[in-house]
C-alpha positions in Angstrom: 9.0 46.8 -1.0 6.1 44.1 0.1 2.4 45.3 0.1 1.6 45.4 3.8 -2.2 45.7 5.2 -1.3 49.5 6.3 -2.1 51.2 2.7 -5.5 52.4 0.8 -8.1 50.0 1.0 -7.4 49.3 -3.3 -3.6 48.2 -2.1 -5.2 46.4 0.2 -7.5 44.6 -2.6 -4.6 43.8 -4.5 -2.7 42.3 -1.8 -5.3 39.9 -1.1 -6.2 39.2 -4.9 -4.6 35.4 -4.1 -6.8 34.8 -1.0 -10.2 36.2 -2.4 -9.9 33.5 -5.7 -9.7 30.9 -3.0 -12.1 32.5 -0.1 -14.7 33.0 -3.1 -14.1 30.5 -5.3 -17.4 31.1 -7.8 -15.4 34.9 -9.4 -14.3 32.5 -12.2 -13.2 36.6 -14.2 -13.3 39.6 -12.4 -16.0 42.3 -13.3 -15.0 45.4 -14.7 -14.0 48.1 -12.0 -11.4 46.0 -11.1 -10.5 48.7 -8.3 -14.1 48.7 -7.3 -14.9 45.7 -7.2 -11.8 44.4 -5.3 -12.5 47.4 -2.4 -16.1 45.7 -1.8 -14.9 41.9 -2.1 -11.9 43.1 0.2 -14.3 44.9 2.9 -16.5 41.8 2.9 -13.7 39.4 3.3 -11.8 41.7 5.7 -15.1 42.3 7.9 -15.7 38.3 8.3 -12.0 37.3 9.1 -11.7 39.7 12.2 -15.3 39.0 13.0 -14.0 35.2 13.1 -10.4 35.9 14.7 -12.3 37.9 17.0 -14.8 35.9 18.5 -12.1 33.2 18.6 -11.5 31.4 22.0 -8.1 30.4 23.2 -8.6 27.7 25.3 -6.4 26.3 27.3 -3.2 28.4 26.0 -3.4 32.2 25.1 -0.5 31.9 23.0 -2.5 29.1 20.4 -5.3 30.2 18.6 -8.0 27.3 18.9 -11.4 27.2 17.0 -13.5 25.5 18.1 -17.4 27.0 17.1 -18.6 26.6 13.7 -19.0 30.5 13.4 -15.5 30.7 13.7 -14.4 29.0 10.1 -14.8 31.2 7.0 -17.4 30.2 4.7 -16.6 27.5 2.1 -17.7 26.0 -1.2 -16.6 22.6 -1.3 -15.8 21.1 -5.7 -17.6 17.9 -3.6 -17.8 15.6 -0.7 -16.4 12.2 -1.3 -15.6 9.1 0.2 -11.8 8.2 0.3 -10.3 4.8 0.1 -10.4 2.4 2.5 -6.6 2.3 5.3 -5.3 -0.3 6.9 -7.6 -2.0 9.4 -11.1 -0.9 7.4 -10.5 2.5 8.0 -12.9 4.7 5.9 -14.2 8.2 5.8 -15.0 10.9 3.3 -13.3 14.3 2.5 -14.3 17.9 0.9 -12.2 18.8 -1.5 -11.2 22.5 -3.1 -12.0 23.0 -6.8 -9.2 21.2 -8.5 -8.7 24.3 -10.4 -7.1 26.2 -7.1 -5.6 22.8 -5.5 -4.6 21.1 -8.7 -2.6 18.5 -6.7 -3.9 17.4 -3.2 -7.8 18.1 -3.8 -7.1 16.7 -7.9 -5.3 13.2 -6.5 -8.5 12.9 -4.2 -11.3 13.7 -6.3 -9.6 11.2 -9.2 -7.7 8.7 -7.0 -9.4 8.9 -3.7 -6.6 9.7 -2.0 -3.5 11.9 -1.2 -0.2 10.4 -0.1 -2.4 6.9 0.7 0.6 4.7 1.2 2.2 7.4 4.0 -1.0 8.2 5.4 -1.7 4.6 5.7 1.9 4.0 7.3 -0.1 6.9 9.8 -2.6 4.6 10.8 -0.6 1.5 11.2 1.6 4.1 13.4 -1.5 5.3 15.8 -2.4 1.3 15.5 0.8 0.3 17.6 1.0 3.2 19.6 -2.4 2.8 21.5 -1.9 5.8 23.3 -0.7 8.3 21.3 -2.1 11.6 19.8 -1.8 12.7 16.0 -0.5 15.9 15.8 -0.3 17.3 11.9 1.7 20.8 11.4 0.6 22.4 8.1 -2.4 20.0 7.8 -4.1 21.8 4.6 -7.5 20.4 3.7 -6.8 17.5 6.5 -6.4 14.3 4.5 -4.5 12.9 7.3 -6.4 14.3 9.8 -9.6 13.0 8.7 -8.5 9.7 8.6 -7.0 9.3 12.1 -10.4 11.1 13.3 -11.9 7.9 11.9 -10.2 5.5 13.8 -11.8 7.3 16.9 -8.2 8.8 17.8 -7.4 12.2 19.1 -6.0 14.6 16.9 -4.7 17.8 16.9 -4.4 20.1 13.4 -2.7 22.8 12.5 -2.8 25.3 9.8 -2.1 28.8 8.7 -4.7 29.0 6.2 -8.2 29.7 7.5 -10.0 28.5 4.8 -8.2 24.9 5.2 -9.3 24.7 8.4 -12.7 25.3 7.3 -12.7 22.2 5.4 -11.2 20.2 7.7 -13.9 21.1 9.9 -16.6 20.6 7.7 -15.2 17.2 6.8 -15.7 16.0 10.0 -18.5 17.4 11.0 -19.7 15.4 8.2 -18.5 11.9 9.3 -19.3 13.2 12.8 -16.0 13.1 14.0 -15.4 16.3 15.2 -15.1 15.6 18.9 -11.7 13.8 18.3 -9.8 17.0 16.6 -8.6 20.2 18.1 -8.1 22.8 15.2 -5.6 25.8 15.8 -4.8 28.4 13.3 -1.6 29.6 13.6 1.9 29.3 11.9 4.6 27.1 13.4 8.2 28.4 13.8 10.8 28.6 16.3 9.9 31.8 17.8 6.4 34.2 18.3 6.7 36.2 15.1 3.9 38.0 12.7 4.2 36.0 9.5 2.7 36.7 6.1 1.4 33.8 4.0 2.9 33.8 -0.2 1.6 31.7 -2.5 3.4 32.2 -6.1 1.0 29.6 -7.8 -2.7 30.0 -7.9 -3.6 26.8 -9.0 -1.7 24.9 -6.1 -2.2 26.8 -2.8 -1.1 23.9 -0.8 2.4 25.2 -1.9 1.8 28.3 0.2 4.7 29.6 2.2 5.0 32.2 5.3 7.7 34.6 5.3 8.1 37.7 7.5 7.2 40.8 6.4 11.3 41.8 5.9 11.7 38.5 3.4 8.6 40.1 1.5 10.5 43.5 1.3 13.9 42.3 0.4 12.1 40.0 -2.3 9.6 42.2 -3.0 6.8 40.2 -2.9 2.9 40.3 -2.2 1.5 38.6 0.1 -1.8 36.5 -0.5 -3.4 36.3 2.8 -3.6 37.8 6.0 -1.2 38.4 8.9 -1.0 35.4 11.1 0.9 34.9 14.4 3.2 31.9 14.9 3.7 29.7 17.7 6.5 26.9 18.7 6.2 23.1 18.5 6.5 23.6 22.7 3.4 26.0 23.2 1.1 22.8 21.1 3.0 20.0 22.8 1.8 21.5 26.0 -1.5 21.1 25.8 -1.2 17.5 24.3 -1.9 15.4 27.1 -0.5 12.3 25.6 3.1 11.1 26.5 3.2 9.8 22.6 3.0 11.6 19.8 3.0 10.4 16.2 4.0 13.6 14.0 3.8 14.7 10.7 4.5 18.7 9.4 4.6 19.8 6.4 5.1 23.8 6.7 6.8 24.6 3.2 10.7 24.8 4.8 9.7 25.8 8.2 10.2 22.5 9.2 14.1 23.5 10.4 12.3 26.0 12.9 9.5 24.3 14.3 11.6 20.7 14.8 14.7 22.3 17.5 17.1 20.2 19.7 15.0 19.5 22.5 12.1 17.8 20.3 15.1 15.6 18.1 16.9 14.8 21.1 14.3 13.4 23.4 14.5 16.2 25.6 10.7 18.1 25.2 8.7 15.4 27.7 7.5 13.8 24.6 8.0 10.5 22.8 7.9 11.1 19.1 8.4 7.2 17.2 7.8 8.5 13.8 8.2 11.8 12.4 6.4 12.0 9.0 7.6 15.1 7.0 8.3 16.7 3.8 12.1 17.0 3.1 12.8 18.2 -0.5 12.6 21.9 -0.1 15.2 22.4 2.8 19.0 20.9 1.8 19.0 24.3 -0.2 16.9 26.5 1.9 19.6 28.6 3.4 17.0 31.2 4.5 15.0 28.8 7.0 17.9 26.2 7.2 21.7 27.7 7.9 22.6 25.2 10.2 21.1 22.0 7.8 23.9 19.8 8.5 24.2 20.7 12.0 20.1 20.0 12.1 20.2 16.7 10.2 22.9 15.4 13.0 20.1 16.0 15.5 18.0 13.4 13.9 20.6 10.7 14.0 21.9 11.9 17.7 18.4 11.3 18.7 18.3 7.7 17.6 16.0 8.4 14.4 16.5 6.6 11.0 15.6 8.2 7.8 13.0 5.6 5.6 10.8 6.4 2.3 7.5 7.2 4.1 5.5 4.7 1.7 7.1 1.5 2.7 9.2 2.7 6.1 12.4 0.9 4.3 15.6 2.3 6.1 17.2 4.8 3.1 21.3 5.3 3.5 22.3 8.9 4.5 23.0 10.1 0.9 19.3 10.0 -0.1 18.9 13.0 2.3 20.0 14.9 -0.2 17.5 13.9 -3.1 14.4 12.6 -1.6 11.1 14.8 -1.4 9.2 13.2 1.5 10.7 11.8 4.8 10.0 9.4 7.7 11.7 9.6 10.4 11.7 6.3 12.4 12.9 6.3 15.9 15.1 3.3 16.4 13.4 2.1 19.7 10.8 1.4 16.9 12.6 -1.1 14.9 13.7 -2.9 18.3 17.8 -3.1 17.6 20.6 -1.1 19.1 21.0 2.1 17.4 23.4 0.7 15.4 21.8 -2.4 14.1 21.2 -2.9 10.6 17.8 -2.8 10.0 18.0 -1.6 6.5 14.7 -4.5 5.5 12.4 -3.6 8.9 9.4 -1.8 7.6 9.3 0.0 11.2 6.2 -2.3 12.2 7.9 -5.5 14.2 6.3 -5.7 17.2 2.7 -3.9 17.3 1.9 -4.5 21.1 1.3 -2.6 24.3 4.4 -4.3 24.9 6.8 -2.6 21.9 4.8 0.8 23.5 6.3 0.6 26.7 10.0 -0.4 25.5 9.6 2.1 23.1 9.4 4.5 25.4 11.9 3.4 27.5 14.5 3.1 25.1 13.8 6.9 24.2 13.6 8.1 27.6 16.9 6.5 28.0 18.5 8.0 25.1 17.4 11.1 26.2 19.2 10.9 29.3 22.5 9.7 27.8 22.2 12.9 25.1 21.6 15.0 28.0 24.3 13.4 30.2 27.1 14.4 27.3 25.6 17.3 26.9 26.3 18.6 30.2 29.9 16.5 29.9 
C-alpha cells in the first residue's frame, strides 16, 4: 500500500523524506535520531506549507490556485543567480538555479551552458515574436527557464507547476530581473478532470522528472510519495482566465500530457488559437496508464491541422518519428501558410512574421474548427 498523510507523524516524516532534501537543501546527511529528527523537520515543513496554501488567494477562479504574495512561496536557497544566454531578438535575463546535486539536468545544463533547451526555448520567442498578441502559457514549468525568458520580452505569461518550491524560484527569478508583473503563477496539477494527486519522484538527483499519480496508482504500485497532496485542474479552468485569443503553449507534465491536451483544445474547438504546441513526447507511446487511447489521441493532432516538427529547428518530421522522438512541436498548419496538405517538409514554421500571418492564422484555424465541428455533428 502507498504511505498516505493520514498516519503517525514519523510515517509522515518518511513519506516526505524526498521533499524535505529539496525544501532544505543544506541537510547534506541526516543527524542521528533519524525518527526524531524527521518528526521536527516534518512539523516545520508541514506548518509553513498550510500556512502558505492557506493564506493563498484564488483570484479570478476558485478552482486555480494563484500566488500571487511573496509570503506565499516556500523558502528557497538558490546553488546561484546567473545570467542566461542571449535569444533571438537580444533577449536576455538571469535565472536561480537548484543545487545541481538535486536537479542534475535542467539547473546543471544552466549553471554550465547557460541554458536549458536554448534552441526550443528560442523557437518560443521567435513564436511570441510573430504572434504579437498572444500569451505564453507553460504547463509543468519547473524552475521557469521558459518562463523567465518570455517575461523578458515584456510578454504576459502564465506558469504552472505542481511543485511549490519550483514556483518559488520562478518567482524569485523574476522578482530579480523585475519582471514579475508579466507572470501569473498557479500551483496546481493539470489533468483532465478535478482529482487529488500525489507527486512521486523515483530519482533524487533529478526532481524535474517528478510525476503525479493518484493515491490508487501509489497503492497498486506501492509507492511513496515525495510531496504533498495537490489538487488538479483542466487546461479549460486556466484557458479561462487567459484573456488572449492566442496562445503559444508548451507542457511538460511527465505523461499527463494525454489528459490535460482533450479534443476540444486539438480540434480548435476551446475559443482558443493555439499555433505551436511545444511539448515533451517520449514518455507517452507506451504509457498505457495516462495514454489508452494514444492512437486515437495522436489523430486529434493531425484532425486539427497540426504537424509534428523537431522543436529545435521546427523542420516538419514524417509520422513514424512519433514513435521515437523525445521532444515535440506541434505546428499548426495555418502557420506554415499551405493547405493542410501541402508539403512543407523544409518550412521552419516562421514564413511570414506579420500582424498579417496573425490574422490569417487565425482564420484558417477558426475555419478548421468549424469544418471539424460541422462532421462532427454529420
Amino acid at each position: 500500500m502507498a504511505r498516505y498523510y493520514s498516519f503517525s507523524v514519523c510515517t509522515i516524516g518518511v513519506l516526505f523524506i524526498v521533499y524535505m532534501f529539496y525544501s532544505d537543501y543544506e541537510s547534506d546527511v541526516l543527524p542521528s535520531g533519524v525518527c526524531q529528527y524527521l518528526e521536527e523537520t516534518v512539523r516545520n515543513l508541514t506548518n509553513q506549507l498550510n500556512q502558505k496554501i492557506a493564506s493563498i488567494s484564488t483570484g479570478t477562479n476558485s478552482v486555480l490556485t494563484e500566488l500571487t504574495e511573496p509570503d506565499q512561496f516556500v523558502e528557497i536557497q538558490p546553488e546561484l543567480c546567473r545570467d542566461l544566454r542571449e535569444f533571438h531578438g537580444g533577449v536576455q535575463t538571469e535565472i536561480c538555479i537548484k543545487p545541481v546535486g538535486t536537479d542534475v539536468h535542467i539547473s546543471g545544463q544552466i549553471k554550465n551552458g547557460g541554458a536549458w533547451e536554448y534552441d526550443t526555448v528560442n523557437n518560443v520567442v521567435k513564436a511570441m515574436a510573430m504572434f504579437e498578441n498572444a500569451t505564453f502559457l507553460d504547463v509543468g514549468a519547473n524552475i521557469g527557464m521558459y518562463v523567465v525568458v518570455v517575461a523578458a520580452m515584456k510578454r504576459q505569461v502564465v506558469a504552472v507547476d505542481a511543485d511549490p518550491v519550483n514556483l518559488a524560484y520562478i518567482r524569485r527569478s523574476l522578482d530579480l530581473t523585475s519582471n514579475t508583473e508579466y507572470v501569473r503563477i498557479i500551483y496546481n496539477s493539470v489533468s483532465d478532470e478535478h482529482v487529488t494527486l500525489l507527486p512521486y519522484n523515483a530519482d533524487p538527483t533529478n526532481l524535474g522528472g517528478t510525476a503525479m499519480m493518484t493515491l490508487q496508482q501509489m497503492n497498486d504500485q506501492n509507492l511513496i510519495a515525495s510531496g504533498p497532496p495537490i489538487q488538479s485542474v483542466t487546461m479549460m479552468d486556466i484557458f479561462k482566465t487567459i484573456q488572449a485569443d492566442t496562445i503559444i503553449l508548451k507542457i511538460d507534465i511527465e505523461g499527463y500530457e494525454c489528459k490535460a491536451l482533450q479534443p476540444d483544445i486539438l480540434l480548435g474547438t476551446s475559443g482558443k488559437f493555439i499555433p505551436y504546441i511545444f511539448m515533451e513526447w517520449g514518455q507517452l507511446p507506451q504509457n498505457t496508464a495516462n495514454c489508452p487511447e494514444y492512437k486515437e489521441w495522436v489523430e486529434l493532432f493531425f484532425q486539427g491541422g497540426y504537424k509534428p516538427a523537431d522543436p529545435a529547428n521546427l523542420q516538419i518530421l514524417g509520422k513514424e518519428s512519433l514513435a521515437s522522438i523525445w521532444d515535440m512541436a506541434w505546428v499548426h498548419s495555418s502557420v506554415y501558410g499551405g493547405d493542410d496538405d501541402d508539403d512543407d517538409d523544409n518550412d521552419d514554421g516562421f514564413g511570414m512574421s506579420s500582424k498579417e500571418r496573425e490574422r490569417a492564422s487565425v482564420e484558417k484555424a477558426k475555419s478548421l474548427a468549424e469544418r471539424q465541428m460541422s462532421e462532427a455533428k454529420v
